[in-house]
N, C-alpha and C positions, 0 to 999 in steps of 0.2 A: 244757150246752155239751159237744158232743162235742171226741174229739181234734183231729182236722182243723180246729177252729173255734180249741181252745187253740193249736195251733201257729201258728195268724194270731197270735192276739193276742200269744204270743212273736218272730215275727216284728217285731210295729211294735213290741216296746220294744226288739230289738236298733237297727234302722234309725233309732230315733232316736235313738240315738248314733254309729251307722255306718252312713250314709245309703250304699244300696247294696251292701248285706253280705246275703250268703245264706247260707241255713242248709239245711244235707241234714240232715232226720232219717231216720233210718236205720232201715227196716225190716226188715233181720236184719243179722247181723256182716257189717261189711266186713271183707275183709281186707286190710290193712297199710295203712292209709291215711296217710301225713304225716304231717299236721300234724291239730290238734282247732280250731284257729283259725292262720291264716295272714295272717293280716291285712283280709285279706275274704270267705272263708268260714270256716263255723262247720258242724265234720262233728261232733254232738256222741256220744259212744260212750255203750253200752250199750240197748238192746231196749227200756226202757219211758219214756215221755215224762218220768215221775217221776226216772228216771237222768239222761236227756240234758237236763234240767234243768241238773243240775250246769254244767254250760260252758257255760250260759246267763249263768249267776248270775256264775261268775266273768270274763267278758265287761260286765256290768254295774257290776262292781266294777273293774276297771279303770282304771288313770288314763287319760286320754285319750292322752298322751304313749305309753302300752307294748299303746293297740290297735293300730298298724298291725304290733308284731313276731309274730312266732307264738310261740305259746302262752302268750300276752300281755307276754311277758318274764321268766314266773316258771318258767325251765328245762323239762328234760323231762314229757313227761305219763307216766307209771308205766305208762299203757297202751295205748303205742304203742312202737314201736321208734325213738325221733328222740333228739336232743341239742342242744335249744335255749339260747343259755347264758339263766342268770339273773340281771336287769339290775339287781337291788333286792337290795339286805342280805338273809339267808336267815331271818330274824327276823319282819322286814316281809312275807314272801315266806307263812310260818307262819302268819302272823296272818292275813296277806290269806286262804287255805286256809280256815282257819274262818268267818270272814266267808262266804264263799261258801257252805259248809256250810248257816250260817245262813239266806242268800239264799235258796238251793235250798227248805228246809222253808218259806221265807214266802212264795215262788210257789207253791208245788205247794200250800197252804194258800188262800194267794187264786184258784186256778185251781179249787177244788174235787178236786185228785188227793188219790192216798193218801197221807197224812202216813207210816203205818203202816211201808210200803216202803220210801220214804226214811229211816228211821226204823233200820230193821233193815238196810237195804243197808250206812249208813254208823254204824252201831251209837253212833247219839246217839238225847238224849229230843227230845220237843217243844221248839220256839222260844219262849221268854219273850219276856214285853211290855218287859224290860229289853235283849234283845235288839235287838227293833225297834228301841226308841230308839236302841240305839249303832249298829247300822248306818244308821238316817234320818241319824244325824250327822257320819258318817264319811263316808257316800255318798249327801248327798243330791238328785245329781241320776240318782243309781239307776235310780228310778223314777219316774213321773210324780209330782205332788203328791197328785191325789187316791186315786194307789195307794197312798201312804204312810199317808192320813187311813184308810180301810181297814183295813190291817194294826193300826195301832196301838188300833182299834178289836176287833181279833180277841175272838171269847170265852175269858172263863176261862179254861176247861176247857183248851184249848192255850199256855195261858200261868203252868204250874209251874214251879218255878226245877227245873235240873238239877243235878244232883250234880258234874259236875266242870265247872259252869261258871266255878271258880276256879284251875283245871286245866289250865293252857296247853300242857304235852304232849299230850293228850287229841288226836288226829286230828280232831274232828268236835262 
């Protein structure tokens, strides 16, 4: 699967949860763009599909309820210049962040990308199979079902426990 073929299939799992929502990937920096999600577009930052994952994932995480606000309700994005407020406890807001982290490595996993990049951009290890499980069950209409059966399928070798997975400051 090339890129152009992955960003289809990122495409139909945003729309189906936001029937109608477009997504720019962005092939070199924009500059100053708004908002990363506005309520119906989705401009996700950073040069490799591996990155603009990230605001995929946290689009998929989302309650239904905090996709139409920008920047899903969970305040400013670090890397833009906006001041969205944030509609959720900063606790839940933390936690949601790493969930997405998580998401991120189990797309760019199931897509076939670098885990490696991911990996080193946002200086965590690989996604555990105990991972999976807590986001299937936190978000399970995420993804489709049988992207869940997939993932929780993952080999081994990407599924070692990480070191500060008991580690809730831990960014990532």
């Amino acid at each position: 699967m090339n890129d152009h073929e992955r960003e289809q299939v990122l495409r139909s799992l945003v729309r189906r949860l936001v029937p109608g929502a477009r997504i720019y990937f962005p092939r070199r920096r924009a500059p100053g763009v708004g908002y990363s999600w506005n309520g119906r577009h989705l401009r996700p930052t950073g040069l490799t599909l591996e990155s603009q994952i990230h605001e995929i994932a946290h689009l998929l995480l989302a309650s239904p309820d905090r996709l139409k606000l920008p920047e899903f309700g969970l305040g400013p994005d670090p890397y833009r210049r906006n001041d969205p407020p944030c509609v959720i406890p900063q606790e839940e807001a933390d936690r949601e962040e790493l969930d997405t982290c998580d998401m991120q490595q189990l797309l760019v996993r199931l897509l076939g990308l670098s885990e490696a990049a991911v990996q080193n951009e946002y200086s965590t290890a690989p996604i555990t199979a105990e991972s999976v499980r807590r986001l299937h069950a936190r978000y399970p209409n995420a993804l489709p079902e049988a992207w869940w059966q997939r993932a929780l399928s993952l080999e081994p070798r990407a599924l070692e426990p990480r070191a500060h997975e008991s580690d809730p400051s831990h960014p990532c």
